[in-house]
ChimeraX commands (.cxc) that place a marker at each C-alpha (Angstrom):
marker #1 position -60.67,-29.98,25.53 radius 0.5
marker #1 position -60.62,-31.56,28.76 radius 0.5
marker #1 position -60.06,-28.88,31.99 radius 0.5
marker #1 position -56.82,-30.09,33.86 radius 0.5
marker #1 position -56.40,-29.99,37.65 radius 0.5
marker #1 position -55.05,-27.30,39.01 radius 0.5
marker #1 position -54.22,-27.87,42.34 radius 0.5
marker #1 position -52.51,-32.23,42.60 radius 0.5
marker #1 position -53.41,-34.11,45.41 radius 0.5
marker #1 position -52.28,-36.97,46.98 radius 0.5
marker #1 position -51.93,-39.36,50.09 radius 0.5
marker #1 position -48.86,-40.82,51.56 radius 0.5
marker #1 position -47.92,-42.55,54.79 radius 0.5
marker #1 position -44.72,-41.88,56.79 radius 0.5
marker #1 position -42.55,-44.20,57.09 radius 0.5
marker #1 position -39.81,-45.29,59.66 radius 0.5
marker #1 position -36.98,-45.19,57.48 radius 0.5
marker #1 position -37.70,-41.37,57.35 radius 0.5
marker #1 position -38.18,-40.23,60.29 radius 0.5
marker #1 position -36.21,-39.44,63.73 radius 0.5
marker #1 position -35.80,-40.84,67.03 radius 0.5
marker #1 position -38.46,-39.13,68.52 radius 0.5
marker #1 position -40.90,-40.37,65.56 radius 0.5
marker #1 position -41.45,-37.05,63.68 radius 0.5
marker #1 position -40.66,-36.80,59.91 radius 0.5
marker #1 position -36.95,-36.04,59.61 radius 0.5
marker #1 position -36.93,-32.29,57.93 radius 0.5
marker #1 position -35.10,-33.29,55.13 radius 0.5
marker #1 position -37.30,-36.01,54.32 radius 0.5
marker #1 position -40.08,-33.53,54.08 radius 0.5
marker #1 position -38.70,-32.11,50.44 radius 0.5
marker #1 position -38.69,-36.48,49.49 radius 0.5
marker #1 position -42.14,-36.26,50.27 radius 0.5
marker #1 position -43.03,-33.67,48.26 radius 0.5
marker #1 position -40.99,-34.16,45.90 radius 0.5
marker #1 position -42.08,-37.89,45.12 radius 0.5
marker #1 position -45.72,-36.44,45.39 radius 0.5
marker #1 position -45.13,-33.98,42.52 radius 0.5
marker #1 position -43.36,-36.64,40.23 radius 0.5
marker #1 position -46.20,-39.61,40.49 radius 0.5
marker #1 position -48.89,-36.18,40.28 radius 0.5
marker #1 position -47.45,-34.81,37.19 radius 0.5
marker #1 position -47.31,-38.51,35.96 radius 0.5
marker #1 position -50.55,-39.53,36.98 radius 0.5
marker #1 position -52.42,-35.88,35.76 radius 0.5
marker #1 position -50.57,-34.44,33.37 radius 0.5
marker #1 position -48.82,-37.53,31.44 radius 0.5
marker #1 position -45.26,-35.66,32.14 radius 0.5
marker #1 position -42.66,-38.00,33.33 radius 0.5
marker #1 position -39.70,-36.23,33.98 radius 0.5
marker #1 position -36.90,-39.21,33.70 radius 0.5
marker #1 position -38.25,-40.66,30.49 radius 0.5
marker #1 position -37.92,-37.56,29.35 radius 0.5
marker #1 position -35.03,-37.24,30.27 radius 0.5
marker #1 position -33.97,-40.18,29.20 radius 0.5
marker #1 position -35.64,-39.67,25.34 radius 0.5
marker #1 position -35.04,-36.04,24.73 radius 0.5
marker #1 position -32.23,-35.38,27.06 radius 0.5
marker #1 position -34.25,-32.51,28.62 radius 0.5
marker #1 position -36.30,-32.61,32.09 radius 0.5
marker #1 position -36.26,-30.02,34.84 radius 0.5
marker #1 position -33.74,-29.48,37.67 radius 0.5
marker #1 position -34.37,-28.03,41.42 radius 0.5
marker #1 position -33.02,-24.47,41.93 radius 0.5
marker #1 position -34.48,-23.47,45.04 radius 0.5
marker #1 position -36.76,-24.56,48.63 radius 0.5
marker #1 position -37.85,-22.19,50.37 radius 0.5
marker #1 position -39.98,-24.79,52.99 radius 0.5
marker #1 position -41.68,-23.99,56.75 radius 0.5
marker #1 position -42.22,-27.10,59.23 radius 0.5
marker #1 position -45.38,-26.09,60.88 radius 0.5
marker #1 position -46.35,-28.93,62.88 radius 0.5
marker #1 position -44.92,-32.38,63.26 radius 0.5
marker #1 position -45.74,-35.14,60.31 radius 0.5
marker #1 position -45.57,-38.42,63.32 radius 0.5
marker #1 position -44.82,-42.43,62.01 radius 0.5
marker #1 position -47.39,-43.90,59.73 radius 0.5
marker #1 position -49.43,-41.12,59.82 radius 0.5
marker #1 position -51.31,-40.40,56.83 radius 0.5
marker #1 position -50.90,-36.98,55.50 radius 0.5
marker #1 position -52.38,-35.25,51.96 radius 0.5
marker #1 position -49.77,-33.77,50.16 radius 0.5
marker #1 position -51.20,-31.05,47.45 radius 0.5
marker #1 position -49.45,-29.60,45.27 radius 0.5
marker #1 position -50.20,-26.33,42.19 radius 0.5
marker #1 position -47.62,-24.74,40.09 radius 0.5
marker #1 position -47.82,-20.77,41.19 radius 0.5
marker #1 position -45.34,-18.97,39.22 radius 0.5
marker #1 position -43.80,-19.85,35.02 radius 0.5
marker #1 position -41.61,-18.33,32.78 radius 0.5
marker #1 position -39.62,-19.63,29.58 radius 0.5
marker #1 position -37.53,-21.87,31.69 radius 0.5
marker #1 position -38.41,-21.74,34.82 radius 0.5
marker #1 position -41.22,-22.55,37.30 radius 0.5
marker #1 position -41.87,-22.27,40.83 radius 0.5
marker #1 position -44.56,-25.17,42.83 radius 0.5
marker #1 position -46.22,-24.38,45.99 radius 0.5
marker #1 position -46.93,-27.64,48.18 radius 0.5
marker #1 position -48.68,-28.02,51.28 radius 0.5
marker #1 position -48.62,-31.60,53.51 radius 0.5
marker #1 position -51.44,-31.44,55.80 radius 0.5
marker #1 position -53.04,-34.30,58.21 radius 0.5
marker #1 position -55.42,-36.83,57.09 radius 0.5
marker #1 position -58.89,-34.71,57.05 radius 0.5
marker #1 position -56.45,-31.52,56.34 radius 0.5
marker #1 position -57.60,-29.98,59.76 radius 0.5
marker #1 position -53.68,-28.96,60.26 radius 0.5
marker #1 position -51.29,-28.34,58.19 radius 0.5
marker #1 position -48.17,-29.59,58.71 radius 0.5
marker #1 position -45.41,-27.61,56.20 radius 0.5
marker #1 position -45.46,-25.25,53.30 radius 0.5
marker #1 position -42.69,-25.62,50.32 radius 0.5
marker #1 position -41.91,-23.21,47.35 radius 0.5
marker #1 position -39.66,-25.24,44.77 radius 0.5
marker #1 position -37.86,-23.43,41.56 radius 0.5
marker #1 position -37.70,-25.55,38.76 radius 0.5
marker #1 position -35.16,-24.43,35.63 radius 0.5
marker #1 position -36.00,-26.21,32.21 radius 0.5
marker #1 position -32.60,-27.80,31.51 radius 0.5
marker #1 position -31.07,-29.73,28.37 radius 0.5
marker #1 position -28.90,-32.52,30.08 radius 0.5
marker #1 position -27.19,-33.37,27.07 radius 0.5
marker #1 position -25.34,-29.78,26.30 radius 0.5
marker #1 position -25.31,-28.65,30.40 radius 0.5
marker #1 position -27.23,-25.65,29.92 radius 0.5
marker #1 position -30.87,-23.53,30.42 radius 0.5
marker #1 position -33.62,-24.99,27.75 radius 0.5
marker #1 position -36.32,-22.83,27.19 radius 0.5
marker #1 position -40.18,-24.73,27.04 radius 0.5
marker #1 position -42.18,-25.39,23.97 radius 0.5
marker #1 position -44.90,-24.03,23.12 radius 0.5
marker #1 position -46.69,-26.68,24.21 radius 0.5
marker #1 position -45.53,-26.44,27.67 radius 0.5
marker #1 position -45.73,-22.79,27.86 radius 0.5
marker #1 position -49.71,-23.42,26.32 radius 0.5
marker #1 position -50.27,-26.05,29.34 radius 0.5
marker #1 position -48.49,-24.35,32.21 radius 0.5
marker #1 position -50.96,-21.39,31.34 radius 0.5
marker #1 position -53.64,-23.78,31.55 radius 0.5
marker #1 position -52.80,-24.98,35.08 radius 0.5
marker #1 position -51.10,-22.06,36.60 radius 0.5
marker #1 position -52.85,-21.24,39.95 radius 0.5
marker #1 position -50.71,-18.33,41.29 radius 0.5
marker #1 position -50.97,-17.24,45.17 radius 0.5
marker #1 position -51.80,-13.31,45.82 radius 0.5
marker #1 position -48.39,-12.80,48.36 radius 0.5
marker #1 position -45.30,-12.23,46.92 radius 0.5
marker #1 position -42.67,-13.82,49.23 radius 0.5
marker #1 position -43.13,-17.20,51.06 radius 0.5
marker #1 position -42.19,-15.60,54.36 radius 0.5
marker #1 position -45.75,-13.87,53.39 radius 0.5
marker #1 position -47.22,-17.07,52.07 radius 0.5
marker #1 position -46.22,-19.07,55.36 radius 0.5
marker #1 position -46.74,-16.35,57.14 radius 0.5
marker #1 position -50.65,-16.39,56.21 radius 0.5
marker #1 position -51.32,-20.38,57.15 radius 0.5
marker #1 position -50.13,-19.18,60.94 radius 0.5
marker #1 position -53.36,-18.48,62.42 radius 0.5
marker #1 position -54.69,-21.98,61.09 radius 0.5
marker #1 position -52.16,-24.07,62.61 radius 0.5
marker #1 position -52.82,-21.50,65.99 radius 0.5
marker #1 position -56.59,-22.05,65.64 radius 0.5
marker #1 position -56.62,-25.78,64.94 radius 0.5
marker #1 position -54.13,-26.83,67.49 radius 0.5
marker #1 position -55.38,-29.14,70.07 radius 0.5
marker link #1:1,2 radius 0.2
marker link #1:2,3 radius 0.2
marker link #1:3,4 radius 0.2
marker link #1:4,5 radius 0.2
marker link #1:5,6 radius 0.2
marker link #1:6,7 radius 0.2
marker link #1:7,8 radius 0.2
marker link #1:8,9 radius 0.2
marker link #1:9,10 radius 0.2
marker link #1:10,11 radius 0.2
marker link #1:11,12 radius 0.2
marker link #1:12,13 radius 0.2
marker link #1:13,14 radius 0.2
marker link #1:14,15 radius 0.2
marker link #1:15,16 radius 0.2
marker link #1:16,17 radius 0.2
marker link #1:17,18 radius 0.2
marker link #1:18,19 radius 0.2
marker link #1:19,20 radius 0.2
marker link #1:20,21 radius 0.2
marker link #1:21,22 radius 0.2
marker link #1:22,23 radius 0.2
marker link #1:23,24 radius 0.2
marker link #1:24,25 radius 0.2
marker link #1:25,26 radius 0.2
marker link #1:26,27 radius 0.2
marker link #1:27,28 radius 0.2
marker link #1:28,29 radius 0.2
marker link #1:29,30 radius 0.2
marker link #1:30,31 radius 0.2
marker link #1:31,32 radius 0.2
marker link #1:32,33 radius 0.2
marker link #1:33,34 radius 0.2
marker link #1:34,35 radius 0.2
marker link #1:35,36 radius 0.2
marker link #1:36,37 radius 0.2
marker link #1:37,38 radius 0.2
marker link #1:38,39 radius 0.2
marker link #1:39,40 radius 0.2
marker link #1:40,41 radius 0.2
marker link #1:41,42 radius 0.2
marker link #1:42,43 radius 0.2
marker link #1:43,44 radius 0.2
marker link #1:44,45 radius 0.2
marker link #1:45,46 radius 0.2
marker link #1:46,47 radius 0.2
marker link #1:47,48 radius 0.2
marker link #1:48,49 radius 0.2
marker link #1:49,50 radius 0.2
marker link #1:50,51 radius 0.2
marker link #1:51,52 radius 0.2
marker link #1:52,53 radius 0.2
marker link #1:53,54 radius 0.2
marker link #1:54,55 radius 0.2
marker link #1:55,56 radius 0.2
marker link #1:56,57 radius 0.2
marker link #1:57,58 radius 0.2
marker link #1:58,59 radius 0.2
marker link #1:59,60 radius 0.2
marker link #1:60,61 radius 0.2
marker link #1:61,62 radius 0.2
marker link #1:62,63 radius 0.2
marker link #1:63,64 radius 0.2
marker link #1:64,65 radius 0.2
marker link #1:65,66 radius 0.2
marker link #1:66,67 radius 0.2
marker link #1:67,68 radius 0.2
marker link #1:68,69 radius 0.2
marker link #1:69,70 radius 0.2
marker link #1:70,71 radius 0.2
marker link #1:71,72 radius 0.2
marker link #1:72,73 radius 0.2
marker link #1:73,74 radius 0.2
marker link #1:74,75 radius 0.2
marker link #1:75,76 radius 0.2
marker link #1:76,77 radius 0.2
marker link #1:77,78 radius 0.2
marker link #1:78,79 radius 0.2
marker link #1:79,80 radius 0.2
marker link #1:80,81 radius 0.2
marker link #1:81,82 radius 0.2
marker link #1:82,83 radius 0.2
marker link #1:83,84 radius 0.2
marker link #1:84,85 radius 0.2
marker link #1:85,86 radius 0.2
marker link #1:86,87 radius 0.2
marker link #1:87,88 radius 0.2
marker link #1:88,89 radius 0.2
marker link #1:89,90 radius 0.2
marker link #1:90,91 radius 0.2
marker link #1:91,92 radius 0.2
marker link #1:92,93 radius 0.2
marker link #1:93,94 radius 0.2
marker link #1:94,95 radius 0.2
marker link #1:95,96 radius 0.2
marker link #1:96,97 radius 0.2
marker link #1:97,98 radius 0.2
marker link #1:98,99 radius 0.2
marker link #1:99,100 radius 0.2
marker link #1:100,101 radius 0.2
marker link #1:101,102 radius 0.2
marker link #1:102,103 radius 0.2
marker link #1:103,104 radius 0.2
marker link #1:104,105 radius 0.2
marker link #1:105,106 radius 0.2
marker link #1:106,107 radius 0.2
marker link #1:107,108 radius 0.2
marker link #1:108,109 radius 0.2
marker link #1:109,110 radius 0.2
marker link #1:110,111 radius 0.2
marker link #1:111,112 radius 0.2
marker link #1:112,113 radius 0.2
marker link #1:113,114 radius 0.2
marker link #1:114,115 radius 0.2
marker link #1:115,116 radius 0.2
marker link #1:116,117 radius 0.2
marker link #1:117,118 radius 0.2
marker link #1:118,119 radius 0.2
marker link #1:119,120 radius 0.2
marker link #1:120,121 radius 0.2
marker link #1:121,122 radius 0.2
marker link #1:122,123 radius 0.2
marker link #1:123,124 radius 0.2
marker link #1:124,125 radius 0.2
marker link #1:125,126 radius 0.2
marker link #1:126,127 radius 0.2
marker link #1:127,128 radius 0.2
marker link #1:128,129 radius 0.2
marker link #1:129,130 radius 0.2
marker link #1:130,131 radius 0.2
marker link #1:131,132 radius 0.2
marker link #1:132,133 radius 0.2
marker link #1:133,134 radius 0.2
marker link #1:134,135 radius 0.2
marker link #1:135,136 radius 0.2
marker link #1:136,137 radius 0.2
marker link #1:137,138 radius 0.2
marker link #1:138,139 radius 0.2
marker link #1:139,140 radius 0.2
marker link #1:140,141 radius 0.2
marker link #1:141,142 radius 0.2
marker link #1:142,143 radius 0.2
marker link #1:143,144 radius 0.2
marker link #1:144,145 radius 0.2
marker link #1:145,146 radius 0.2
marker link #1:146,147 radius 0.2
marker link #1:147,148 radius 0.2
marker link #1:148,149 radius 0.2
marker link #1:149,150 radius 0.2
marker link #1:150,151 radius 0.2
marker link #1:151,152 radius 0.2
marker link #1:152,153 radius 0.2
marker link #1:153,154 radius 0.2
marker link #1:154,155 radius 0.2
marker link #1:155,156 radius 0.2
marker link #1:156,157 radius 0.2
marker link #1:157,158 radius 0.2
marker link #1:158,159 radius 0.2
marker link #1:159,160 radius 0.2
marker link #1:160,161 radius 0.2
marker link #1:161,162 radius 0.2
marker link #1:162,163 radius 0.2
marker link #1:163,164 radius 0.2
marker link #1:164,165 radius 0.2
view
């Protein structure tokens, strides 16, 4: 059986559509970013694409919660590595960690902890996985040792200190 990635990476440039007058990434385009990130990832690594199936089984996933820290600017066209790992699972319900960092990931730039709830679209209501799901989110679970993102966040601090210029 072939090993799945863990931890999803991917690079993105910033555009000026998203960002604000003084040419920083707008904070609520920061969640677009990763959330686009995590849909062409799963895509792209996994073979789940959440509208068609959506669209086909009338199931997908819907956001419950962001819980996200802006640690250092994200500037116009810069390139920045989004990465992304899924940290916590139950029967209907997981949570993502993603980071954005700069180009050669020497600073990172914000930290995000998404909820996810399983939901059937067609009947409004909490789905629970299949097996199948629950037997590859084991597979690729990568959890974090801190139990709260204010800990989490908390924890990339002296990196951004260290590696400021």
């Amino acid at each position: 059986m072939e090993q799945l990635l863990q931890a999803l990476t991917s690079k993105t440039k910033i555009r000026f559509q998203d960002c604000d007058p003084f040419n920083h990434l707008n904070n609520a385009s920061y969640i677009n970013y990763f959330m686009n990130h995590r849909e062409d990832a799963l895509i792209e690594n996994y073979g789940i694409d959440i509208y068609k199936m959506a669209r086909k089984e009338g199931k997908s996933w819907v956001s419950s919660s962001n819980q996200i820290a802006y640690l250092k600017p994200a500037f116009l066209m810069e390139t920045v590595v989004i990465e992304s790992q899924l940290i916590k699972f139950d029967d209907s319900y997981l949570q993502v960690e993603m980071r954005m960092y700069n180009e050669d990931k020497s600073h990172l730039k914000a930290i995000i902890w998404c909820g996810f709830v399983h939901f059937n679209l067609l009947r409004q209501k909490r789905e629970m996985h299949s097996k199948e799901f629950m037997d590859l989110f084991q597979s690729i679970n990568n959890p974090v040792e801190l139990q709260t993102f204010e800990e989490r966040a908390f924890q990339f601090k002296p990196l951004v200190i260290k590696k400021n210029p």
